[in-house]
C-alpha positions as CSV (number, residue, x, y, z in Angstrom):
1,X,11.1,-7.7,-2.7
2,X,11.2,-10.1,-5.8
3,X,7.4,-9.4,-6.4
4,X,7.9,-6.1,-6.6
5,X,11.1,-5.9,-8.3
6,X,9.8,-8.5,-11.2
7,X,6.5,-7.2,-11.0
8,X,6.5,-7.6,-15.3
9,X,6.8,-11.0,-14.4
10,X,4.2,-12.1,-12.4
11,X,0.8,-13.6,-13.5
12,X,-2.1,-12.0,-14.7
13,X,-4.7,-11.4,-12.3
14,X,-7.6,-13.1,-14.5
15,X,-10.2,-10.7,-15.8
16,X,-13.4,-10.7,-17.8
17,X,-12.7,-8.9,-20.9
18,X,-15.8,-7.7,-22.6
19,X,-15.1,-7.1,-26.2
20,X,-17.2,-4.3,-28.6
21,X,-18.0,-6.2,-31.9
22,X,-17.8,-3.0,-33.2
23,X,-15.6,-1.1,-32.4
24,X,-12.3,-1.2,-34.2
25,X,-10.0,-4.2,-32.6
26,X,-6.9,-2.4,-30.9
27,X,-5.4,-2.7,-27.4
28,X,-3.9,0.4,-27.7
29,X,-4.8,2.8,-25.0
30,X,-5.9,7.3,-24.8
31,X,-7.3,7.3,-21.2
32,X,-8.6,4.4,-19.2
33,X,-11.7,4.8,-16.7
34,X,-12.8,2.9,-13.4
35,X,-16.5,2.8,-13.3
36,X,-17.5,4.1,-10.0
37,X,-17.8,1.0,-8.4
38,X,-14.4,0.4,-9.3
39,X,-15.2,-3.6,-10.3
40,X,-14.2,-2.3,-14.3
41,X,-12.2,-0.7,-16.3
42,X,-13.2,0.4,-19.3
43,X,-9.9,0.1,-21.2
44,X,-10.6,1.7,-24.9
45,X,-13.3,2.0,-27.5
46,X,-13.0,-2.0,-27.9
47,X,-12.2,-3.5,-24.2
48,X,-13.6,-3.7,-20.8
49,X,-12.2,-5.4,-17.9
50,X,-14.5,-6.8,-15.1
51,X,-14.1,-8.3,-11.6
52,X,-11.7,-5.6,-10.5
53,X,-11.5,-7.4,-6.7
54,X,-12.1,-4.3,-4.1
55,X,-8.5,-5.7,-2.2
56,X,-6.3,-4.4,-5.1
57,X,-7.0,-1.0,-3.6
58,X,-6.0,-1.9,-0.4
59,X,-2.8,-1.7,-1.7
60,X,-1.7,2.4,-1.9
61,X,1.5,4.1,-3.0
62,X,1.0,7.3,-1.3
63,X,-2.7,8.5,-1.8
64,X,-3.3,6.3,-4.2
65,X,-3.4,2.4,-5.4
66,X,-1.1,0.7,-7.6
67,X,-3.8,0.3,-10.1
68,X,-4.9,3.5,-10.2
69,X,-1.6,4.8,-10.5
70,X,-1.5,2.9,-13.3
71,X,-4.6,4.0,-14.7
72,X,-3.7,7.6,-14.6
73,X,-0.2,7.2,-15.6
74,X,-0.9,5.2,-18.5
75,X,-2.7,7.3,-20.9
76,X,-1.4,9.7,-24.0
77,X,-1.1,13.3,-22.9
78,X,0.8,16.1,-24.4
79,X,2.6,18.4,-22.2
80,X,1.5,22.0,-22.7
81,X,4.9,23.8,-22.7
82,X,7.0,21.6,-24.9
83,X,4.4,20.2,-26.7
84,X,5.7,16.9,-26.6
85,X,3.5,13.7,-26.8
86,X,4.2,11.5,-24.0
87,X,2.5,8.1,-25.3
88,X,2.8,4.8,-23.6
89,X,1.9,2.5,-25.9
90,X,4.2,0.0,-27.0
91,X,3.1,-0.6,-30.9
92,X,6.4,-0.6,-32.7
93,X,10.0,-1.2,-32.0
94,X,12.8,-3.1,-30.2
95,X,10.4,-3.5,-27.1
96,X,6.7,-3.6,-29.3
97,X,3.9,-5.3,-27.4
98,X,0.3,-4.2,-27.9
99,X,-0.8,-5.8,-25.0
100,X,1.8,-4.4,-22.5
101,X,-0.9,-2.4,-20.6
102,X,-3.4,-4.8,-20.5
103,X,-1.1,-7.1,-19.4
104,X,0.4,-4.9,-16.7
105,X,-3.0,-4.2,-15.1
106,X,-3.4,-7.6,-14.5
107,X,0.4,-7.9,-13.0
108,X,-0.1,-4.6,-11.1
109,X,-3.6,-6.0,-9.9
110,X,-2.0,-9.7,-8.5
111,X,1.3,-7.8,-7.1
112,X,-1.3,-5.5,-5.1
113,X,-3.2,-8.7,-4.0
114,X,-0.2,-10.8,-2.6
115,X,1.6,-7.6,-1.1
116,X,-1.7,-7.2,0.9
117,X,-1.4,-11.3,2.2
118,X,2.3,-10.6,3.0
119,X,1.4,-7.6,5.1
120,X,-1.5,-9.3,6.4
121,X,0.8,-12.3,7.9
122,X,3.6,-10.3,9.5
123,X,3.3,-10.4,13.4
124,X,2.5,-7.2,14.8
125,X,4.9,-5.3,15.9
126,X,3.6,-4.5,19.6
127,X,4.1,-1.0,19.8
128,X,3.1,1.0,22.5
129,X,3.0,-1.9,24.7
């Protein structure tokens, strides 16, 4: 429960982060993309992640993984209707981190991992038997 509910405050899962020298420096995110082998991200203009490990997608929340939930939620859109901007980036104000995305992937990916070995341990429930 605690690795869930303090899931902000877990560590990074470490990833390679492949850096365009030119390319404007900014952590701030439009639309992320898995590449279709799913081992990177490619995070903006400027970042890449690499050695996604297959097992965080073991880990679903409906029909879909933590990360990519994450991935799909995390992005700038603007609502049709209303026309209002939903962005996610946190550039400026009381809570301003640039890196609170790229920080949360990494979280989201090492919650997903260690959910996965807590699952894996519990004894089986015998069901059926």
């Amino acid at each position: 429960m605690e690795l869930h509910i303090d899931y902000e405050k877990q560590p990074e899962y470490p990833l390679e982060q492949l850096e365009d020298p030119k390319a404007e420096v900014t952590f701030r995110v439009e639309r992320m993309k898995l590449s279709k082998d799913k081992t990177e991200l490619t995070y903006n203009d400027f970042l890449k992640l690499r050695g996604i490990p297959a097992a965080a997608f073991d880990y679903r929340l409906g029909n879909r993984s933590a990360l990519e939930w994450v991935i799909d939620q995390y992005r700038v859109s603007t609502d049709a209707r209303s026309g209002i901007v939903n962005d996610p980036n946190r550039l400026e104000g009381e809570n301003a981190d640039p890196r609170y995305i790229l920080k949360l992937i990494g979280q989201v990916i090492t919650v997903s991992l260690e959910t996965q070995k807590i699952v894996g341990a519990l004894p089986s429930l015998n069901l059926g038997e």
